[in-house]
ZAKE-717451 format. One line per 10 residues: number of its first residue (from 1); for each residue x, y, z of N, C-alpha, C. Coordinates in nm, 4 decimals. Example, Ala and Ser with C-alpha at 12.3 -4.5 7.8 and 13.67 -1.06 7.14 Angstrom:
REM residues 2
1> 1.3190 -0.5690 0.7800 1.2300 -0.4500 0.7800 1.3200 -0.3300 0.7800  1.2850 -0.2250 0.7080 1.3670 -0.1060 0.7140 1.2900 0.0030 0.7870
//
This chain:
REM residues 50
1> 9.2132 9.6432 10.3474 9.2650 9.6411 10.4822 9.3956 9.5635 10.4816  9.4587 9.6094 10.5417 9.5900 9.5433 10.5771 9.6103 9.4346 10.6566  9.6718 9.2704 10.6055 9.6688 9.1662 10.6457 9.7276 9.1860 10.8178  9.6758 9.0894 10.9296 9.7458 9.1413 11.0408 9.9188 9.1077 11.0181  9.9651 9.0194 10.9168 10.0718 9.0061 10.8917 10.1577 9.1238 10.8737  10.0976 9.1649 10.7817 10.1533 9.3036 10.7448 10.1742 9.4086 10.8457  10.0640 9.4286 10.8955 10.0968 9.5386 11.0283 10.1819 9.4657 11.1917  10.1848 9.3328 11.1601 10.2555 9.2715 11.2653 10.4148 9.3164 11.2525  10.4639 9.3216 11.1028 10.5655 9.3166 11.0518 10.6244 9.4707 11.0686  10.5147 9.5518 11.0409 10.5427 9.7274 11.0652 10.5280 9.7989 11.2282
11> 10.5042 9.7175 11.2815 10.4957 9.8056 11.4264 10.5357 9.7185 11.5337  10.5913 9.5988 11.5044 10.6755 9.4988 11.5671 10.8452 9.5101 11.5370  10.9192 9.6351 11.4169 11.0048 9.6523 11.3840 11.0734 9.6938 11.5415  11.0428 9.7728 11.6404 11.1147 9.8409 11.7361 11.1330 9.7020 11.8163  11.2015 9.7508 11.9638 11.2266 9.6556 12.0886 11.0642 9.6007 12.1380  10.9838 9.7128 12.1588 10.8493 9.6240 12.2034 10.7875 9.5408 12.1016  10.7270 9.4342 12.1322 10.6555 9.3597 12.0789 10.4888 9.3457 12.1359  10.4036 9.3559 11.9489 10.2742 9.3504 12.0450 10.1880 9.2769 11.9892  10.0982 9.2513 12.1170 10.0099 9.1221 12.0893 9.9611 9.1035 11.9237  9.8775 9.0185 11.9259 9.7913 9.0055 11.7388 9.6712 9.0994 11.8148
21> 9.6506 9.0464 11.9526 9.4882 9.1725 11.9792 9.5131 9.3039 11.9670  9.6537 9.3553 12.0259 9.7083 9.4826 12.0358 9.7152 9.5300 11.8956  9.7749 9.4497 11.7991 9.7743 9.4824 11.6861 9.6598 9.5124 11.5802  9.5460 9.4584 11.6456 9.4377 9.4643 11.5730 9.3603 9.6009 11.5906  9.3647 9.6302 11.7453 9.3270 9.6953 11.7919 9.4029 9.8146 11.7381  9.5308 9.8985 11.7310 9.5852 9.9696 11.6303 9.5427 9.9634 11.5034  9.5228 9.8475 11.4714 9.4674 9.8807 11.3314 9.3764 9.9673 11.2878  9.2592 9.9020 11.3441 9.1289 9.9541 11.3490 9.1556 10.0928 11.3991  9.2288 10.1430 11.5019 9.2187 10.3194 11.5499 9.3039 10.4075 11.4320  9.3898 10.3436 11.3784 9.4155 10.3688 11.2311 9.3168 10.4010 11.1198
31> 9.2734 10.3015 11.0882 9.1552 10.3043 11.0133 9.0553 10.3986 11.0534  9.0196 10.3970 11.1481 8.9457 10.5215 11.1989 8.9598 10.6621 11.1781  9.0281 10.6791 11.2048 9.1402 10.8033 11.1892 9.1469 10.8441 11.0150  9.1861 10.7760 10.9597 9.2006 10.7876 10.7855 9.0346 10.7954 10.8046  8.9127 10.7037 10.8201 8.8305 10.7368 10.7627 8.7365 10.9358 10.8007  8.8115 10.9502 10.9158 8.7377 11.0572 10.9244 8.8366 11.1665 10.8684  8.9714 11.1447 10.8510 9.0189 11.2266 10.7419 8.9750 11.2215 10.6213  8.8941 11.1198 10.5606 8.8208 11.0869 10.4263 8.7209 11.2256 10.4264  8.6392 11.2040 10.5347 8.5093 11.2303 10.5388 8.5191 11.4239 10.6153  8.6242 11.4551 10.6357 8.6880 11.6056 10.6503 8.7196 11.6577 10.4971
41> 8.7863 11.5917 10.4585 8.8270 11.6145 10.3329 8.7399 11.6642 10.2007  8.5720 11.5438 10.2732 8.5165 11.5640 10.1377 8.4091 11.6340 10.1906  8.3941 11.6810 10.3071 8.3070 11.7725 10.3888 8.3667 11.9341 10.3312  8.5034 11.9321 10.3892 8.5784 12.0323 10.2753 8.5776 12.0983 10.1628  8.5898 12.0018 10.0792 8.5385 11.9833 9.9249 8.4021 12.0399 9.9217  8.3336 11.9826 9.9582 8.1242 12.0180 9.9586 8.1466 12.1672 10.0180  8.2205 12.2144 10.1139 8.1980 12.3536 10.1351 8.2450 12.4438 10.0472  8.3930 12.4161 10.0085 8.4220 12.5319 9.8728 8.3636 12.5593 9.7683  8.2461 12.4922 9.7551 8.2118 12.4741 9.6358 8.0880 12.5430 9.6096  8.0532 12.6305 9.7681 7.9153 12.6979 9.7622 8.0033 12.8528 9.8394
//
C-alpha cells in the first residue's frame, strides 16, 4: 500500500488541496477498484480456459 505520504504528494500536485481523511479515503476507492480488476481478470482467465 502506498504511504499516505506518497499519495499526499500525487494528488495534492494540482490547485486543490486534500485533507489526509480525503486522501485516505481515495486511496482505499483506488484500491478497490484495482482489486476487482484483479479478480475480473482472473475470473477471465478461469473462463478461457474451459
Amino acid at each position: 500500500m502506498l504511504s499516505l505520504e506518497t499519495c499526499k504528494s500525487i494528488v495534492n500536485e494540482g490547485k486543490r488541496k486534500y485533507t489526509n481523511e480525503e486522501i485516505k479515503e481515495i486511496r482505499e476507492f483506488l484500491y478497490l477498484l484495482a482489486n476487482l480488476q484483479v479478480e475480473q481478470g482472473e475470473y477471465d482467465n478461469n473462463n478461457e480456459l474451459n
